[in-house]
Each structure stands twice: as structure tokens, then as C-alpha cells.
GUROPA-220555 format. One record per residue (C-alpha): residue number from 1; x, y, z. Coordinates in steps of 0.5 Angstrom, whole numbers. Each point is the difference from the previous one (the first is absolute). Example, Ala and Ser with C-alpha at 12.3 -4.5 7.8 and 13.67 -1.06 7.14 Angstrom:
! GUROPA-220555
REC pos  east north    up
REC   1    25    -9    16
REC   2     2     7    -2
//
This chain:
! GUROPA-220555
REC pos  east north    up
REC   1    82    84   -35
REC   2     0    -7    -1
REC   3     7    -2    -4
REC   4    -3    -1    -7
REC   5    -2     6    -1
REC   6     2     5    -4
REC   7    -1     7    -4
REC   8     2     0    -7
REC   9     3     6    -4
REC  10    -7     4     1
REC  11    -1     0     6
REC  12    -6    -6    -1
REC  13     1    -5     6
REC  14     0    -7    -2
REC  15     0    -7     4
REC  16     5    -5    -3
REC  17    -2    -6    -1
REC  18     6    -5     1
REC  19    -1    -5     6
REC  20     6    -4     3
REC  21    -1    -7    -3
REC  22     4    -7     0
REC  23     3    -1    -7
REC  24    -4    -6    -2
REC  25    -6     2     3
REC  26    -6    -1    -5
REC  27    -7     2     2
REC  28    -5    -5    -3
REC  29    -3     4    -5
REC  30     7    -1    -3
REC  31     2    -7     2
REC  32     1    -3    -7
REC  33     1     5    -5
REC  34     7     3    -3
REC  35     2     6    -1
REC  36    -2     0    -7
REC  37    -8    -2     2
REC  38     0     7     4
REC  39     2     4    -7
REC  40    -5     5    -2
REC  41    -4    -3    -5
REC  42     0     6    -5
REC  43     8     1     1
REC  44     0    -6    -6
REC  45    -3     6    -4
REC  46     3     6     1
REC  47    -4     2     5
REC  48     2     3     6
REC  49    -3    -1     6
REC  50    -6     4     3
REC  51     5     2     5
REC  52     5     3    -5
REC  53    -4     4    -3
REC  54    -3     3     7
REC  55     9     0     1
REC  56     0     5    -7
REC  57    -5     3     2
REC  58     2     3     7
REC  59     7     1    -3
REC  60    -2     4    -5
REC  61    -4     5     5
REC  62     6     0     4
REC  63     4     2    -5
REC  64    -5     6    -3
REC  65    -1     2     8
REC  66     8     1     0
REC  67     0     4    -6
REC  68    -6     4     3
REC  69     4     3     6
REC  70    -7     4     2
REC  71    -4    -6     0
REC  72    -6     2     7
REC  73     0    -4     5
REC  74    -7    -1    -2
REC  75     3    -3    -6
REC  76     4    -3     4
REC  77    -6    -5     4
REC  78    -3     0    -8
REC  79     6    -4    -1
REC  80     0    -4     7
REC  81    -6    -1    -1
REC  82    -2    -4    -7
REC  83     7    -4     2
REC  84    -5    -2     6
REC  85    -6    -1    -4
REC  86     4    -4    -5
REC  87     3    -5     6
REC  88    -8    -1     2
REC  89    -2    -2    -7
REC  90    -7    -1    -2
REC  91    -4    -4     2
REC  92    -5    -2     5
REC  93    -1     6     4
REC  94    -1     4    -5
REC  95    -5    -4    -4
REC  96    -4     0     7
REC  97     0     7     0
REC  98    -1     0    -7
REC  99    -7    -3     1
REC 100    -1     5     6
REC 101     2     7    -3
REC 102    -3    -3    -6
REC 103    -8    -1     3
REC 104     1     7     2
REC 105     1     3    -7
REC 106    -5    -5    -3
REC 107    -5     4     6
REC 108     2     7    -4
REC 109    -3    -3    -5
REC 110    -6    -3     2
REC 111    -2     7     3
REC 112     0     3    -7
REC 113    -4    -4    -2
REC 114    -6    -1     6
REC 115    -4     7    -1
REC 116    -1    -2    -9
REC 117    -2    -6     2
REC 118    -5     1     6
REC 119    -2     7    -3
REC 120    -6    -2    -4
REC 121    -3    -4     6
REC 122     2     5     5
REC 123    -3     5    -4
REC 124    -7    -3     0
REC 125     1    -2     7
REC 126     2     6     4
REC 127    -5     5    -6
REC 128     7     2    -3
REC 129     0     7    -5
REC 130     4     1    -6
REC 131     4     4     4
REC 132     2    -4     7
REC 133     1    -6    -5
REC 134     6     4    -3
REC 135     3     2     7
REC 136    -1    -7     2
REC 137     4    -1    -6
REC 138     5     4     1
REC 139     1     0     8
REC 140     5    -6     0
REC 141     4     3    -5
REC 142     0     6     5
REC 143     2    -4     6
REC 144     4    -4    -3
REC 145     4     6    -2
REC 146     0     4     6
REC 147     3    -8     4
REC 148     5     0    -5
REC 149     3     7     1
REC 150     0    -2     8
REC 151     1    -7     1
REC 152     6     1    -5
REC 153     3     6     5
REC 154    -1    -5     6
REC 155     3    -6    -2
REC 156     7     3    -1
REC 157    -2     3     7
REC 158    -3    -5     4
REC 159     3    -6    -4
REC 160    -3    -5    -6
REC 161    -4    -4     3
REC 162    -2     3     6
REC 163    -5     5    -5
REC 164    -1    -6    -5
REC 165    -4    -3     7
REC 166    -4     6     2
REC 167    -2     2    -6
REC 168    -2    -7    -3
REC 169    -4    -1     6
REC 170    -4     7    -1
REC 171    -2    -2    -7
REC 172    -2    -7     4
REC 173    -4     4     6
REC 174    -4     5    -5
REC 175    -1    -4    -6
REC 176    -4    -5     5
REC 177    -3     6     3
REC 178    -2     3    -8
REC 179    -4    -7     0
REC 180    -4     2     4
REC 181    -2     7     0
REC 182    -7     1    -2
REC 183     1     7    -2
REC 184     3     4    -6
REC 185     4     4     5
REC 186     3    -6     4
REC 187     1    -4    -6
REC 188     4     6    -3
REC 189     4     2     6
REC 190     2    -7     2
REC 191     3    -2    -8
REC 192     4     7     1
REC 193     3    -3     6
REC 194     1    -7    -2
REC 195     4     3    -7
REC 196     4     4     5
REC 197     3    -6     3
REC 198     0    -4    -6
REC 199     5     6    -4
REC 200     5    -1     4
REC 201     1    -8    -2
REC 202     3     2    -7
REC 203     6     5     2
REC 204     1    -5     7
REC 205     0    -7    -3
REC 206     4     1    -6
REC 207     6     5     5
REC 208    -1    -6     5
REC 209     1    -5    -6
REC 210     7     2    -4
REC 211     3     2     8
REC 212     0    -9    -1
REC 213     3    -1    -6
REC 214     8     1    -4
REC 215    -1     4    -6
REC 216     1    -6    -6
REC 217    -8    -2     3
REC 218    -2     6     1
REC 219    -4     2    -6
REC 220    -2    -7    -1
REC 221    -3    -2     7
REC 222    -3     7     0
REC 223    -3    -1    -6
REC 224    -3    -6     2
REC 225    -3     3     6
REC 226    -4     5    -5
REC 227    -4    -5    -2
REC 228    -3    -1     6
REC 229    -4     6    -2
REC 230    -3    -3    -5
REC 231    -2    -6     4
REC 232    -4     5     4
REC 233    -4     3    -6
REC 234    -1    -8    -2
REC 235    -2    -2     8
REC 236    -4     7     0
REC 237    -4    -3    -8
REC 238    -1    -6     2
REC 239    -3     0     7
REC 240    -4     6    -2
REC 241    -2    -5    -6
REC 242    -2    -5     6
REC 243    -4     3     5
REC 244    -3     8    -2
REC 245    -5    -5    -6
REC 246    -2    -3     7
REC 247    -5     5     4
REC 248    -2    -5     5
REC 249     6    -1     3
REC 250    -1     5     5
REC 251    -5     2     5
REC 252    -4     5     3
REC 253    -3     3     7
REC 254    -6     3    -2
REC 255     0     6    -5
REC 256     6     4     3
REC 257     5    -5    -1
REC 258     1    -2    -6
REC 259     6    -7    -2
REC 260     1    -2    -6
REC 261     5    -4    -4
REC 262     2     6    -3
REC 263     4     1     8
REC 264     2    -6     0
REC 265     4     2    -6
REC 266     3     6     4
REC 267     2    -5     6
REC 268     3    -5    -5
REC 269     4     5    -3
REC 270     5     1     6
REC 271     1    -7     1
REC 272     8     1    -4
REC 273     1     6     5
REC 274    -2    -4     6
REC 275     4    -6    -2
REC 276     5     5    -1
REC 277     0     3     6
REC 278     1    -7     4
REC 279     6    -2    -5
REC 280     4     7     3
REC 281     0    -2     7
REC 282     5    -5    -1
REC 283     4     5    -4
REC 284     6     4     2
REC 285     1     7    -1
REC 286     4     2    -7
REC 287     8    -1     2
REC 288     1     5    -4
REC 289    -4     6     3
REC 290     2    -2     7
REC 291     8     2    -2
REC 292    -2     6    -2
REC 293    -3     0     6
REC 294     6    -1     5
REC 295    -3    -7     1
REC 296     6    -4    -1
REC 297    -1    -6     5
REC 298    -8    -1    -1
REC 299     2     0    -9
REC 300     6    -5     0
REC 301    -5    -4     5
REC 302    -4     1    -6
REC 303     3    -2    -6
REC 304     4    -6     5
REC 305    -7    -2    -1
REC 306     0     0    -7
REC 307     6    -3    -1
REC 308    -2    -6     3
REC 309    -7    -1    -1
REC 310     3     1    -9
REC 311     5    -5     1
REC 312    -4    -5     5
REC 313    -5    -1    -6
REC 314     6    -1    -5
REC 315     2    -6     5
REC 316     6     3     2
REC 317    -1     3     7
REC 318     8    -1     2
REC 319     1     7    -3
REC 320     2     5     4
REC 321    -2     7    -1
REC 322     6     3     1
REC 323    -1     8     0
REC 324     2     2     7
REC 325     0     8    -1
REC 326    -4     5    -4
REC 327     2     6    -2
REC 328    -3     6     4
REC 329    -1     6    -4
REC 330    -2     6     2
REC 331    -7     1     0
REC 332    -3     6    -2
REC 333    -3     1     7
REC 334     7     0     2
REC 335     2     6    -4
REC 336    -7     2     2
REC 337     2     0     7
REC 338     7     3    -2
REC 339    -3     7    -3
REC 340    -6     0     6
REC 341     7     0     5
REC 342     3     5    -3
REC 343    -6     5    -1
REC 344    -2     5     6
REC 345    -8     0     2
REC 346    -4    -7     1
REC 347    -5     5    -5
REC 348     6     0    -6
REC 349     2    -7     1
REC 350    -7    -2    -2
REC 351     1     5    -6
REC 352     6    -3    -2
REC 353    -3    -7     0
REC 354    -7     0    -3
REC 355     4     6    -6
REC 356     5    -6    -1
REC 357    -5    -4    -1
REC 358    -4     3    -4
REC 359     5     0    -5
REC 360     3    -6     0
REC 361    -8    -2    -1
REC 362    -1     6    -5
REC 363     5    -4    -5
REC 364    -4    -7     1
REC 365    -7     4    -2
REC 366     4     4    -6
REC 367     2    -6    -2
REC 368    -6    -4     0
REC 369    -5     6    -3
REC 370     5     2    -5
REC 371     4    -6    -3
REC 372    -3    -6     2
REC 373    -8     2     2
REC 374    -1     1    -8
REC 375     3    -8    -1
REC 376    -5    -2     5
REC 377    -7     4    -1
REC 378     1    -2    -8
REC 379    -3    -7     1
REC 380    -3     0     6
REC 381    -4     6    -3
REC 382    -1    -4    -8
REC 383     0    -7     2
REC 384    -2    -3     7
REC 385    -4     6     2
REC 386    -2     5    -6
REC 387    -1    -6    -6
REC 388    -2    -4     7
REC 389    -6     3     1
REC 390    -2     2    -7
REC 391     0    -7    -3
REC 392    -6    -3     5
REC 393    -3     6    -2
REC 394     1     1    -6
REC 395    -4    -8     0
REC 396    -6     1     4
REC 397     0     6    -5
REC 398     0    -6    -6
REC 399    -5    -4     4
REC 400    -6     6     2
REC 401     1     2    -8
REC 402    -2    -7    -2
REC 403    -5     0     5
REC 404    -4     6    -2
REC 405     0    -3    -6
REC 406    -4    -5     2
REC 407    -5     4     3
REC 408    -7    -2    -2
REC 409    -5     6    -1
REC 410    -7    -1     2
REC 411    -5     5    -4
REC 412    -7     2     2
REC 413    -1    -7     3
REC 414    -7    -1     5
REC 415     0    -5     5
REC 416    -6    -1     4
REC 417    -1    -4     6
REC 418     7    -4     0
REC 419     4    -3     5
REC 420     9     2    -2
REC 421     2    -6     3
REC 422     7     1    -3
REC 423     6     4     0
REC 424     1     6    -5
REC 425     6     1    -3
REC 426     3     5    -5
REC 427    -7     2    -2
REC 428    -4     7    -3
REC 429    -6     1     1
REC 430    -3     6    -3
REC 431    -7     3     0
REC 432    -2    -6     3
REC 433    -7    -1     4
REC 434     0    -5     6
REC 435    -7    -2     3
REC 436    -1    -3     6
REC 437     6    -3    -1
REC 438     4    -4     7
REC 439     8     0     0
REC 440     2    -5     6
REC 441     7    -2     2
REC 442     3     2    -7
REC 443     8     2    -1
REC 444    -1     7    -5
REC 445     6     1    -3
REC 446     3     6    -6
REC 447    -8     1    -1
REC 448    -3     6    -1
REC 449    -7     2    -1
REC 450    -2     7    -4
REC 451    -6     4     0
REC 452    -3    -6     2
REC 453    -7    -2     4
REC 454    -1    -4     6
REC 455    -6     0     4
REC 456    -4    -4     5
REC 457     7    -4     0
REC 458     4    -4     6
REC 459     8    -1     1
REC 460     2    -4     4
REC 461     7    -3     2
REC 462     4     4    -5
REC 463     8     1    -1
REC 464     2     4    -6
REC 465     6     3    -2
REC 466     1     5    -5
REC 467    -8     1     0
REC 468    -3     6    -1
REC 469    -8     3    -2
REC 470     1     6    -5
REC 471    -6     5    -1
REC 472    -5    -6     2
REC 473    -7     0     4
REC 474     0    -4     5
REC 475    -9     0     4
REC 476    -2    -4     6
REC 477     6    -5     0
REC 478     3    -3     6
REC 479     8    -2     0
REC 480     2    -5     6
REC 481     6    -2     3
REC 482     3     3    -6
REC 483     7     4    -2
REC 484    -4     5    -5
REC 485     0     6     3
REC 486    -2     7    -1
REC 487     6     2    -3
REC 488     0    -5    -5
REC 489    -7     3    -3
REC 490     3     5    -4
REC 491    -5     6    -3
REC 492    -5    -4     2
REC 493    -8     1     3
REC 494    -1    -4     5
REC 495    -8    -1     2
REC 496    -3    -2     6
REC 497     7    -4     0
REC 498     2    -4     6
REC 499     8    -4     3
REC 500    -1    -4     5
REC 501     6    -3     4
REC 502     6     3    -5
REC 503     6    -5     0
REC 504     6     3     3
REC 505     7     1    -1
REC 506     2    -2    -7
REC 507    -1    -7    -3
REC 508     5    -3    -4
REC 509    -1    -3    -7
REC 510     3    -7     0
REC 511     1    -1    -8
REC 512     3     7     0
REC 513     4     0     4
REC 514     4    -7    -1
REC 515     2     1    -6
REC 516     5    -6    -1
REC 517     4     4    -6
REC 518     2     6     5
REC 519     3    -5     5
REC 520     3    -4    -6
REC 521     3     6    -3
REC 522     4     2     7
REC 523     2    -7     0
REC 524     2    -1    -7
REC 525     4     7     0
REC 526     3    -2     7
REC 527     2    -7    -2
REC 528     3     3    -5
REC 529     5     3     4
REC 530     4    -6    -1
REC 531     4    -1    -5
REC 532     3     7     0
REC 533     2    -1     9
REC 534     3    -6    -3
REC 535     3     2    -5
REC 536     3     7     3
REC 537     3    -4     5
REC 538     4    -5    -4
REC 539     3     6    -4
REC 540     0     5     6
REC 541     8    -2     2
REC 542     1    -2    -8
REC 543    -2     6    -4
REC 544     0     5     6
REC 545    -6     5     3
REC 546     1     6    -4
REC 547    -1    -4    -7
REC 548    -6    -5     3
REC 549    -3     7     2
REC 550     0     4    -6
REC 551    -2    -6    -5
REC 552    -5    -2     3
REC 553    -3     7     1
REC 554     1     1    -8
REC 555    -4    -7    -1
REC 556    -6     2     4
REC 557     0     6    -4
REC 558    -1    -4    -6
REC 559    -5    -4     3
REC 560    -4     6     2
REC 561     0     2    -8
REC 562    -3    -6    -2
REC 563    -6     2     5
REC 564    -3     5    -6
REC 565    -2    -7    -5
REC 566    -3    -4     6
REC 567    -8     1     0
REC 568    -2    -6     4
REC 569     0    -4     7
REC 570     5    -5    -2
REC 571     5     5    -4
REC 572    -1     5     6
REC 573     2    -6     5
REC 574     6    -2    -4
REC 575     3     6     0
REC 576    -1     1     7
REC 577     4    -8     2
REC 578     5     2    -5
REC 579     1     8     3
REC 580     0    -2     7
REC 581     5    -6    -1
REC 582     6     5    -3
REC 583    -1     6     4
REC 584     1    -4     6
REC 585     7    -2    -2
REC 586     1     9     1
REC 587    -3    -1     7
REC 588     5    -5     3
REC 589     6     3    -4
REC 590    -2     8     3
REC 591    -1    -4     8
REC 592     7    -4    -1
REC 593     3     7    -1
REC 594    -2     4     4
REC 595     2    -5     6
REC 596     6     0    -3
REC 597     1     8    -1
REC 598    -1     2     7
REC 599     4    -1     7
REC 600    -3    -5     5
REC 601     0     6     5
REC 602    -6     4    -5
REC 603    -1    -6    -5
REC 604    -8    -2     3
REC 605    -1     8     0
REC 606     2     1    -7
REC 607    -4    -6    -2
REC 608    -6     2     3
REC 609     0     8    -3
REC 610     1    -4    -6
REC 611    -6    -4     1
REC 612    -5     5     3
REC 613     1     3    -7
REC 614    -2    -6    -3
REC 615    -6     0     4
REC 616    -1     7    -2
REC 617     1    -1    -7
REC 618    -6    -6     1
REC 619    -5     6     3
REC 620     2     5    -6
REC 621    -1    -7    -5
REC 622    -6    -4     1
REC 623    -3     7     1
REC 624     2     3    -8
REC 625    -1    -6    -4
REC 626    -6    -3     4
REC 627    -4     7    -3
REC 628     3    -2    -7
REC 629    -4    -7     1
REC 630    -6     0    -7
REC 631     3     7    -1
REC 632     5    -1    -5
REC 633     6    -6     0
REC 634     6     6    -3
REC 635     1     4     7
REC 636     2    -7     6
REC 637     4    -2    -8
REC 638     4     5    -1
REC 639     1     2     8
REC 640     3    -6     0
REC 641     3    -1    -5
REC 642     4     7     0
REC 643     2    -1     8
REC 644     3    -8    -1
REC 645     4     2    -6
REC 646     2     7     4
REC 647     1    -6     6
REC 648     4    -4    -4
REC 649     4     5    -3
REC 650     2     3     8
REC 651     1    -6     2
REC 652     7     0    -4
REC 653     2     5     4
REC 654    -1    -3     7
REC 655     7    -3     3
REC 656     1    -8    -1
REC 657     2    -4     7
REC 658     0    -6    -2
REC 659     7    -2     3
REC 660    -1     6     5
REC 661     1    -3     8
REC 662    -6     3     4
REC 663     2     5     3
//
């Protein structure tokens, strides 16, 4: 070794940094200035300096290490290694991963949002029922949970970013295929697959993240990164807002290959992962996962890297990163390979092994389903996905009640001999007589003719939604280029009655669909967001998470409370904007501590098993509380409120890690 070097009390090796120097040397930096111009500034105040503190800091820990005789060596290389994080620093790196990792969450949350937003012209374009709108619905929801629980267990396996970069470049891959599939089946088939690869974003980034930063920025800069999912619901409202409206923006090849802005949506929506995805190839490997891995070299290259690129940005590049030694713990794998050493047969060899493992994954799993699993499915069952679904719902339901009450009724009328040259909308006509009557290039929407008569009449060039003939006569008519068919004729006698040419596939209603409110309440409710990601990030270290988890959930209660009093659109999207900007503070806090409770060597496995349940509670949530819409208020109401009290008030019991050193 070089002279210089050094090992302290530890066993942490360190590079002194005193250099041979001339006496009255003086680099130019100095030249000109006293001693006392080089004194601290806040030292005038009482205030110790920054290096102090870390001093004291260090010292402290030391000194409860020494009175902890039977401190691990993993406890150990917790130690060193936030001594190390701390000698690095934050600063360009970390904010340049910030951004990376960050565009990598905001593409989780963009997938949650795609299918709402595309469904109502996907339905019409690819004759969609009732019945595979709900699975498109859900089966992101699905993927998502099954990606979660497998990218988790690989990312502690295979390394952070290894499996970021796959599984963001599945969800890329399918998202751009799921484009342009024609079918129903494709379509849903590459929706599953895309959800698979992008549910593995959320347990890897925030893993991946937390292995970069010492614990006094921990809990701040990991809330911070939280609002990237927002960013994802905003980007997802507003570019839906900007290209789905416009159905020109498209293309088509004949009648079997259809194009339209709807999928240009789609491929929009997976520029954040693509982005990302570019951004990770320029990122390392996360160091601490390489020392649970017996890496040693390829990490202390790593954070060496870190070290430097922080305190280059500052101005600084003369400081030296002096860690020469890491500590090498042993690993389980060591002890793995120690207990297959000592037992007979290679078959009782693996059964050791996969029944050691079992266990040490049993109290990671028992752990997230009975203690933490509750704390996580409560708001992600009431707010984003439960109350998520039930508000837009609940305000179409408000908008098609205001516009059946403007129906206009039509009684006994007889029309001869005239050309309808105008759209119908919103209209009944009952016991009406049409003679000789022409139908030519028309939109036919919400009408319904009954117990009516057509005869000698001609349609032609129609697109209807929601129009049905009940119990009509309909005699030598002739019906061209139209999208009424046979089914739509209900209890209906027809005579001497022909369709020519029939429209085929499903046509999309251009005013039904570009409902300005639904993309306005996504957007506003996202938006929302804001506030609660910012002020959970200030008060993540202050106040601790374990408080900013229970209060928050205690306050989204009585947000939903107030839900009883509201009967109109604005007093429905008030709540929503108000709810949805509480609740959030309970995300970020739940997120911080989970990273925070578990080792590094099963921290993304732990991660992902809680996430995949979130994603389960998603499925039971947008499920019940979609069936109460025009229903009744009391049951999504009181489902909510009872589980964020009953979250809030478990939330209490959860272990505080607010100056707890990432193990």
C-alpha cells in the first residue's frame, strides 16, 4: 500500500490527505488572504461547521457500536457505508439519477392511466362489450401486480438496474406494439405484457434510489422523487386532452387496418419510459447491492465515481476519496455455501438451501401481508384507485342525468315526403308516422323511436350511438351505407325491408367521446397531488414518517366525510383535488419506510411483494366502488372512511426509521 494510508479503529481503510509542502508555500486560491479570511462563516454564530457535525455524528455511532458488543458484520458495513455516502455528499449524480429514476415512476403512473383514457374510443373502435371493457380495465392492474412481485425478487438477484433496464424496455416494446393491434385479443394481450414490465419500476427505482443517499436526505429526496408519479397522471391528462379529441391524426389501410389519434396516445404515453431508458445507460450499477454481492472493487470504482462528480460540480475537485477498505461481511451465500459444504448428497444440499430460503422470504412476506399489507391496500383501495375510479364515474353519471332530463319527446307526429338533413340527438319519438321520408348523411345519437311507422322511406350515410327502433313497423325501406343493424331493431316487423352495404366495425361518436370534463377532472385531481408531494417532503425528516402516515390518512377520512353534502360536478371535483392532495403524503411516507425497514439483500423483494398487493387492492377497488356508481353514495363513503381511520390508526403502530441507517 501506499504510505498515507491508513486503517482507523474500525477496520475502515482511509487515505490520509497531508502532502509534503514548502513552509511558505501558498496556492493561488490562497494567495492574498489571512487566516482569519479562511474562518467559517457561521463560526461568528455559534455554529458548527457541517464537518463537525458529521464528526459528532460518527462519533456517536462509534460509540454505541462499542457499547453494542454484538453489532453483525452487516451492521458493520451499514456503518461504513453511510460514513462513505456522507464523504460523497449529494449532489450532481444523485440529481442526475433523480431525473433518470424519476421518468421511470412517472411511466408507472402514466400506465395507470392510459386504458381510462382510450377506453371510450377503444370500445367503439374494436365493438368492445361491456364485459371486455371491464377486463381491459383491470388487466394492467394485473400485469402491473404480477411484475412487481417478480421484477422485486429479480432486482435483488440480478442487480438494481440491470432489471430496471429490462423491464422498462418490455413495457416500451409491447406498449408500441399494443398500438397497433386491431384485435381485441392482441390488444389485451400486449397491455398485459407492457403492465408486466413496467410493475417492476416502482419496487426497483425507489431500492435503486435510497442505496445513493445518507440518511439526513433520505426521506426528503425520496419524497421528492414521489412526485414524479404525479407528473405521470398530469403528462398522461394532458397529452390525452391534446391528441385523442383529434381523430384525423391518424391513418388507415382500407378497412382492416385502422389508425387513429387514439394510438398515437398510446405511443406518446411510453416516451417517459423510453427516455428513461436512454438515461440508465449512463448509470451505474447500485454500489451497495455489489457489496452484498462480494463486488468490492467494481463499488469502491463506483462510489469513487461519486465522490468525485459531487464535489467536481461544487468546485472542489481536489478532494480526494479516501476510503481504501470496505468491509466484506459475509454474505448469506457464504453461509449458504458453508451449510451445502457440510451436508451429505447434492439432493440434501438443495433442500437445505431452497428451505433456508423459504424461511428467511416467509418473514419478509408474513411481515408485508400481516403488519405492513393493510397500512398500503387502505389508501391505495380508498383513494387512488377506489375513490379514483368512483369520482369520474360518479360524474358522467351527473352529466348522462342532466342529459336525460333534457330529452325532447316527440308524440303522434306525421312526417311526409321530407329530407332530415340534420343530426338527431337526445330525442323520443313515440307512435310517430314516417312517409316517404329520406335520412342522408346524418349523426343519430341517444334517439329512440317507438311503436313508430316507416314506410317507403331511405337511409343513408348514417352513424348513430345509443339508437334503437322499439316495437316499430318499418315496410319497403331501404337502408344504405349505414351502421343500424338488424339488432338495433328491437320487437320490430319488418317488411319488404332491405341493408345495403352495412358499415363495418364500430364508429366512434366525435362528441361523445371528447368529453373535455373527464380529461379536465384526471388532470386537476393529478395536479392536485402537488401540494401534499411537497409538503410531505419538507416534513418527511422534521416530523418523521410514522406521523405524516397516520395523519394524513386521518384527514382523507374526513375528506371523504364531507362526500355525503356534495350533489353537484364542482362540489364532487373539489373533494376529489382536496382528497387527492392529502392522501398523497400517506404514499410517500409508506414508500420511505419500506425502503428504510428491510436489508439491501432482500429490500426490492420486500418492495415488490408490498406493491403487488397494492396493485391487487387496485383490482378489488376500481371493481366494488365502480358497481355503487348511481347506486347509492353511503357504501364507497363509508368503505372509505372506516379503512383510512382504521389505516391511520395502524399506522401508529409501525416502527419509526427516521434516523435509522439503511441496513
Amino acid at each position: 500500500r501506499r504510505a498515507g494510508r491508513y486503517q482507523d479503529q474500525e477496520g475502515y481503510g482511509y487515505q490520509g490527505e497531508s502532502y509534503p509542502q514548502e513552509e511558505d508555500a501558498a496556492s493561488d486560491a490562497t494567495e492574498g488572504h489571512d487566516d482569519e479570511d479562511q474562518m467559517y462563516e457561521g463560526e461568528y454564530q455559534g455554529i458548527p461547521h457541517p464537518d463537525e457535525v458529521k464528526a459528532a455524528q460518527r462519533a456517536a455511532r462509534a460509540k454505541a457500536r462499542q457499547a453494542q458488543a454484538g453489532a453483525t458484520e452487516l451492521e458493520e458495513l451499514a456503518e461504513q457505508y453511510e460514513d462513505i455516502m456522507e464523504d460523497c455528499g449529494h449532489g450532481r449524480f444523485q440529481w442526475s439519477l433523480f431525473i433518470v429514476l424519476g421518468l421511470a415512476l412517472m411511466a408507472d403512473g402514466v400506465e395507470c392511466f392510459v386504458v381510462g383514457f382510450v377506453l371510450p374510443s377503444a370500445e367503439k373502435d374494436m365493438c368492445l362489450s361491456n364485459g371486455e371493457k371491464g377486463m381491459l380495465g383491470l388487466i394492467v392492474f394485473l400485469g402491473m401486480m404480477v411484475g412487481a412481485f417478480i421484477w422485486g425478487g429479480m432486482a435483488d438477484k440480478l442487480g438494481r438496474r440491470k432489471c430496471l433496464i429490462w423491464a422498462l424496455t418490455i413495457n416500451c416494446v409491447f406498449a408500441f406494439l399494443s398500438s397497433f393491434a386491431q384485435g381485441y385479443g392482441f390488444f389485451l394481450f400486449f397491455r398485459l405484457i407492457s403492465g408486466i414490465g413496467i410493475g417492476g419500476s416502482v419496487p426497483i427505482v425507489y431500492s435503486y434510489f435510497s442505496e445513493f443517499l445518507q440518511m439526513d436526505k433520505r426521506g426528503e429526496h425520496l419524497s421528492w422523487l414521489c412526485m414524479f408519479w404525479m407528473v405521470g397522471g398530469i403528462y398522461a391528462s394532458f397529452t390525452a386532452w391534446g391528441i385523442i379529441p383529434h381523430y384525423g391524426w391518424g391513418f388507415s389501410m382500407g378497412t382492416e387496418f385502422q389508425f387513429h389519434s387514439w394510438r398515437v396516445f398510446v405511443l406518446v404515453c411510453a416516451l417517459p419510459a423510453i427516455t428513461s431508458l436512454v438515461g440508465l445507460m449512463f448509470m451505474p450499477e447500485s454500489p451497495r447491492f455489489l457489496l452484498e454481492n462480494a463486488k468490492h472493487d467494481e463499488a469502491w470504482m463506483i462510489l469513487k465515481n461519486v465522490h468525485d462528480t459531487n464535489w467536481r460540480a461544487k468546485g472542489q475537485p481536489e478532494k480526494v476519496f479516501q476510503v481504501t477498505h470496505i468491509k466484506a461481511p459475509k454474505t448469506q451465500e457464504d453461509e449458504f455455501i458453508e451449510i451445502q459444504s457440510a451436508t451429505g448428497t447434492a439432493m440434501q444440499r438443495w433442500a437445505v438451501r431452497t428451505l433456508t430460503l423459504c424461511k428467511l422470504d416467509a418473514k419478509i412476506l408474513y411481515f408485508n401481508v400481516v403488519y405492513c399489507g393493510p397500512i398500503t391496500l387502505i389508501p391505495s383501495y380508498s383513494s387512488y384507485y377506489g375513490l379514483g375510479v368512483w369520482f369520474p364515474d360518479m360524474i358522467k353519471y351527473l352529466q348522462q342525468e342532466e342529459y336525460e332530463s333534457k330529452v325532447k319527446v316527440f308524440h303522434r307526429e306525421r312526417v311526409e315526403r321530407f329530407h332530415f338533413n340534420f343530426s338527431l340527438e337526445n330525442q323520443i319519438h313515440r307512435e310517430g308516422e314516417y312517409i316517404n321520408d329520406k335520412f342522408i348523411n346524418i349523426q343519430m345519437k341517444s334517439v329512440k323511436f317507438e311503436d313508430s311507422l316507416f314506410e317507403d322511406c331511405y337511409f343513408e350515410d348514417i352513424e348513430s350511438t345509443e339508437t334503437i327502433f322499439e316495437n316499430c313497423t318499418i315496410r319497403s325501406t331501404v337502408f344504405y351505407n349505414t351502421d343500424l343493424y338488424e339488432e338495433r331493431f328491437i320487437d320490430c316487423r319488418l317488411e319488404n325491408t332491405t341493408f345495403l352495404h352495412n358499415k363495418k366495425g364500430c364508429h366512434l361518436d366525435i362528441d361523445e367521446e371528447n368529453d373535455v370534463l373527464i380529461y379536465l377532472v384526471s388532470f386537476l385531481g393529478s395536479l392536485a397531488v402537488l401540494p401534499g408531494n411537497i409538503i410531505s417532503a419538507l416534513f418527511m425528516e422534521k416530523i418523521g414518517r410514522v406521523k405524516i402516515i397516520g395523519l394524513s390518512m386521518l384527514i382523507s377520512a374526513g375528506c371523504t366525510f364531507f362526500l355525503f353534502l356534495s350533489f353537484s360536478q364542482a362540489a364532487i371535483i373539489a373533494w376529489q383535488c382536496l382528497f387527492c392532495g392529502v392522501s398523497v403524503a400517506a404514499w410517500n411516507g409508506i414508500e420511505v419506510i419500506t425502503v428504510e425497514l428491510y436489508p439491501a439483500s432482500k429490500r426490492a423483494t420486500a418492495f415488490g411483494v408490498l406493491n403487488a398487493l397494492c396493485k391487487l387492492a387496485a383490482i378489488l377497488g376500481t371493481s366494488i366502488f365502480a358497481s355503487f356508481v348511481g347506486v347509492t353514495k353511503v357504501v364507497p363513503i363509508l368503505l372509505s372512511c372506516t379503512a383510512l381511520v382504521c389505516g391511520g390508526l395502524v399506522a401508529l403502530k409501525l416502527p419509526e426509521t427516521r434516523e435509522k441507517i439503511l441496513q
